[in-house]
N, C-alpha and C positions, 0 to 999 in steps of 0.2 A: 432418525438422524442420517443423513449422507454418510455413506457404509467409507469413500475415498477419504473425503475430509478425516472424517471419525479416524481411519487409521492412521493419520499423517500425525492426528490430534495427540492420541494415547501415545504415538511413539516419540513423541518430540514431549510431552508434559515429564517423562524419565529422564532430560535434559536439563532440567532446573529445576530450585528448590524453591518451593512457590509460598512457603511456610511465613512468609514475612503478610502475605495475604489474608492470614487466617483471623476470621471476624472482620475482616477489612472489608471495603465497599469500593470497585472497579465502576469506574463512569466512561463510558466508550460512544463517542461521537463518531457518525460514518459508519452504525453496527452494522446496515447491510451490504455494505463495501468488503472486497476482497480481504483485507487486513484486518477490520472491525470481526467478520465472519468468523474467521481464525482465532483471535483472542476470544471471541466469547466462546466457542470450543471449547479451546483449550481448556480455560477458565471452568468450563461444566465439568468436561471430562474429571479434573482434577477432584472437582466436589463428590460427582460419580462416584471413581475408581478409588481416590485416596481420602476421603471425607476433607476435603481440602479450606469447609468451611469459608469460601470465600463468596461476597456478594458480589452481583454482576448486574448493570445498568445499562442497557443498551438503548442506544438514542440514534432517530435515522426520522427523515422525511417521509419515508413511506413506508405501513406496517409490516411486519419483520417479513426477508423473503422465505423461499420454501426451505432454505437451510437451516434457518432459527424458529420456524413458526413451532413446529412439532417437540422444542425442547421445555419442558415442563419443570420447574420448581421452584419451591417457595423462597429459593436465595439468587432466581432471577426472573426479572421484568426488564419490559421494553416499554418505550415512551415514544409514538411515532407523531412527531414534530418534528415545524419548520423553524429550527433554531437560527433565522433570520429576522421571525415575525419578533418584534421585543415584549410583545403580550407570554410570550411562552415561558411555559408555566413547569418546565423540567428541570430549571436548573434550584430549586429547594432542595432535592434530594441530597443529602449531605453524602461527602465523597472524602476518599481518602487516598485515590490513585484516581486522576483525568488525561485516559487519550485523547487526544482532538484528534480526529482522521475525518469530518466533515468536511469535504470539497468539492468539487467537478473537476476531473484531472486530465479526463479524455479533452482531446483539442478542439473536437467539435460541440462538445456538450457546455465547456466552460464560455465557446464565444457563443452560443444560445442563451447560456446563462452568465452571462459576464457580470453585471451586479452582485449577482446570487455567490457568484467565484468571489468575488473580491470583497465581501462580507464575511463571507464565512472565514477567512482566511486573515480577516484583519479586528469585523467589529465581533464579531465570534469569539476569537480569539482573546481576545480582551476580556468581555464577560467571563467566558472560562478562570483567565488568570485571577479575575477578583475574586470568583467563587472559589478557586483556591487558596489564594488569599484566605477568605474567611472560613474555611473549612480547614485551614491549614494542612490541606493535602496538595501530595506532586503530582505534576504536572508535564506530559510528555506531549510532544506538538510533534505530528509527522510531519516533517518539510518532505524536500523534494531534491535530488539532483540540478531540478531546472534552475536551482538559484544561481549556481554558478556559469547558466547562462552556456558561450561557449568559448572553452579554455582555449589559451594556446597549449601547442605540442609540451612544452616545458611544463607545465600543469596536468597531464595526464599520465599517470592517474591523478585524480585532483584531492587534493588533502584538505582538509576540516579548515583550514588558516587561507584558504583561497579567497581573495574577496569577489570573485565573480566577474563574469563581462556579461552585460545585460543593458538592454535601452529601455526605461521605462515607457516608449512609446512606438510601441511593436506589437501586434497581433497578440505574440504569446506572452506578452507584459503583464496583460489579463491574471494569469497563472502567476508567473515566476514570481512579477514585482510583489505583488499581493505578499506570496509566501514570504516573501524578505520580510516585509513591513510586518505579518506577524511573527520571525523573529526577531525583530526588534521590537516589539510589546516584551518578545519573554525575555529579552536581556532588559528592557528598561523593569519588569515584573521582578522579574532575578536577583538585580541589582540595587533597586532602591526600592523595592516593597516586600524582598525577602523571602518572596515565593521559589518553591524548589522546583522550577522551570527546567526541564531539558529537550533539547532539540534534537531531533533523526533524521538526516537527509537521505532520500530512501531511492534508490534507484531501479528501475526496467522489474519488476515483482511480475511474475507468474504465477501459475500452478491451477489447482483444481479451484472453480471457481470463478475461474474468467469466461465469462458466458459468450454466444457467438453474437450476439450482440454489440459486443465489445469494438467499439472504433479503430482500438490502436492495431500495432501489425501482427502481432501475434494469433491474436481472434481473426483477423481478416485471412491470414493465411489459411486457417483451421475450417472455417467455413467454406473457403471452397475447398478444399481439401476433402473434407466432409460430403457436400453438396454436390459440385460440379467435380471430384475427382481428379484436376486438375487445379495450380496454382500460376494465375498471372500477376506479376513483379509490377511495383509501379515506376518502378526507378532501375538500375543495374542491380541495385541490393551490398553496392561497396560498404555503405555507410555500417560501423561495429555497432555492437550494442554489448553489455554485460549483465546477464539476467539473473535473479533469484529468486530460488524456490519459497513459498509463499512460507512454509511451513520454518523455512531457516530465517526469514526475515522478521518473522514474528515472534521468533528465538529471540532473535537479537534484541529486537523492542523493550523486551521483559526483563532482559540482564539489564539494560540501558533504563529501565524503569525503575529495577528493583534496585538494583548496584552501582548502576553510571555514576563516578567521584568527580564527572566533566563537563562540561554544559554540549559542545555540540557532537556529533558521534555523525560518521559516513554509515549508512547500512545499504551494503550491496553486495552480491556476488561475487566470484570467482570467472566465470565462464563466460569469454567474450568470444565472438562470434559474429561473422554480419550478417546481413540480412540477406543475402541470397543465402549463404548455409544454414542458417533457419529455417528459409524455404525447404529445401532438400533434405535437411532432417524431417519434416513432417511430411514431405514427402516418402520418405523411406517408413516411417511407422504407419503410414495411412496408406503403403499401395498407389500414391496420386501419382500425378505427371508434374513436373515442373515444365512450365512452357517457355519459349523464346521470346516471343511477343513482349510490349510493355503495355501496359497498359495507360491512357490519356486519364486523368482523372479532373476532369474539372473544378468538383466539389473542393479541393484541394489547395484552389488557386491562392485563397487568401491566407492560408496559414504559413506565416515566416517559415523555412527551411530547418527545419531539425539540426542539432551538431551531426558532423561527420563520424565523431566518435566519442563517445558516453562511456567511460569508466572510472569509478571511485578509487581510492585508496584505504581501505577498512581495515589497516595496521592499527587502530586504536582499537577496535572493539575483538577483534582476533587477539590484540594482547593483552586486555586487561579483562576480559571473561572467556570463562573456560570454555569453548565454542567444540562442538563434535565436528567431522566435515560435512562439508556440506552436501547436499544431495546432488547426485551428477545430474547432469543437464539434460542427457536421453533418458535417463529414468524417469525425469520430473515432468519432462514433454510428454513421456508416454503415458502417464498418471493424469495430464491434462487430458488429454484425446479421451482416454477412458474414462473420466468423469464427464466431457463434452459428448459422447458415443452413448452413455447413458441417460440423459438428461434430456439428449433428444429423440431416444428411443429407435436410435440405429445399433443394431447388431452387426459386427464384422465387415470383409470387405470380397 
């Protein structure tokens, strides 16, 4: 097992009481996604360390990656299907907790796969609900921040009651509208078929695990950081961001699974920050340079402009579960670098 993950795993499974799980069966769409990766951890670890008794089903298009291949036992499988094909043949498995975190969320990946986005996120989704439906198991849907589009100033931080500003006929409509449209399956699912549907609007997640492959800004900074020891800006870096560590947002998911008495929940951070101090944070743990220069990005041309500034208001789920603090933001950075620093088989600087 991944020696970083694994610590994050055991220290955050002392976090919550996982007891409601035992003999139960965990269906997790998107296993090799940064957040699917984590719950099934978790999920082990607890079986490991505290006989936690719980099954775990992990479900992803492509066979498990190197952070799930080497976990061994008889109360977890993987099922490596294209839960778009409707021949697929994973959803029998009888379930009694279903994440859906199946999506393409990077902006490059989802308009490559735009169909593939807007499936998963809609006719996916649906399937799902009726398989819970008829397994009479709940149902947690990762949405996104992107639903709300972008807030006016009076809306930020943006509360769970926002109904959003969004064009469905926009580059990143792809993404956002999609995710609406499957919440509204889980409120129609919710409401008139009686399925215990709840929804997570999940904003800016980091941590170990975001590989440099990675599109968004985070991994792109890191990578050169890493590589060229130097990082060039694509923009001034004004635009905020509010980030959270993998490990606390996958906290959150679990109260919200196991306890949420509310249908939608913000899960996001504490620590906003823009994006040139981001820069200069990893800077500062990497030894890099931050450069002056911008850089032109062409590739770039066609995706709509990002909001100016992305932050939740998470007063529902800080008040109605017991939440520890959350992990600061240079610690959690520097737990990224060091699982990216190993992974690539660079030592020091």
């Amino acid at each position: 097992m991944d020696r970083i993950i694994e610590q994050d795993c055991l220290e955050y499974i002392e976090k919550i009481d996982l007891s409601p799980l035992r003999n139960k069966t965990v269906y997790i769409t998107g296993a090799n996604g940064l957040i699917g990766t984590y719950v099934i951890y978790m999920l082990h670890l607890a079986n490991v360390t505290k006989e936690a008794g719980i099954n775990i089903v992990g479900v992803s298009k492509s066979p498990p990656g190197s952070h799930l291949k080497d976990i061994f036992s008889d109360r977890y499988t993987f099922h490596a299907v294209d839960l778009n094909n409707p021949d697929c043949d994973c959803f029998h498995v009888k379930a009694d907790y279903i994440i859906h975190g199946a999506t393409y969320a990077q902006p490059k990946k989802f308009i490559q796969n735009y169909l593939d986005t807007i499936h998963l996120n809609t006719t996916v989704t649906e399937r799902l609900l009726k398989k819970a439906k008829d397994d009479g198991a709940t149902l947690l849907y990762l949405s996104s921040s992107e639903v709300y589009g972008d807030p006016d100033e009076e809306h930020i931080p943006t509360r769970e009651d926002f109904p959003g500003l969004c064009s469905p006929v926009d580059i990143r409509a792809i993404y956002a509208e999609s995710k609406r449209m499957g919440e509204t399956l889980c409120f129609a699912y919710r409401n008139f078929e009686a399925v215990d549907a709840k929804i997570a609007r999940i904003s800016m997640t980091y941590g170990p695990g975001i590989g440099l492959k990675d599109e968004r800004v985070l991994a792109h900074f890191l990578r050169q950081a890493l590589f060229d020891k130097k990082i060039v800006m694509l923009d001034d870096g004004s635009k905020v961001r509010t980030f959270c560590y993998i490990a606390d947002c996958v906290l959150m998911l679990l109260y919200i699974m196991l306890y949420g008495k509310d249908f939608v929940y913000n899960v996001g951070g504490k620590d906003s920050i823009s994006i040139r101090t981001l820069a200069e944070e990893i800077c500062l743990l990497t030894g890099s340079t931050l450069s002056d220069e911008i850089a032109n990005k062409e590739s770039l041309k066609d995706v709509k402009v990002s909001p100016k500034l992305v932050k939740l208001d998470i007063t529902k789920v800080l008040t109605e579960f017991p939440l520890p603090p959350f992990k600061p933001f240079r610690e959690g950075l520097s737990r990224t670098i060091e699982w990216n620093m190993a992974a690539n088989g660079l030592h020091g600087f």
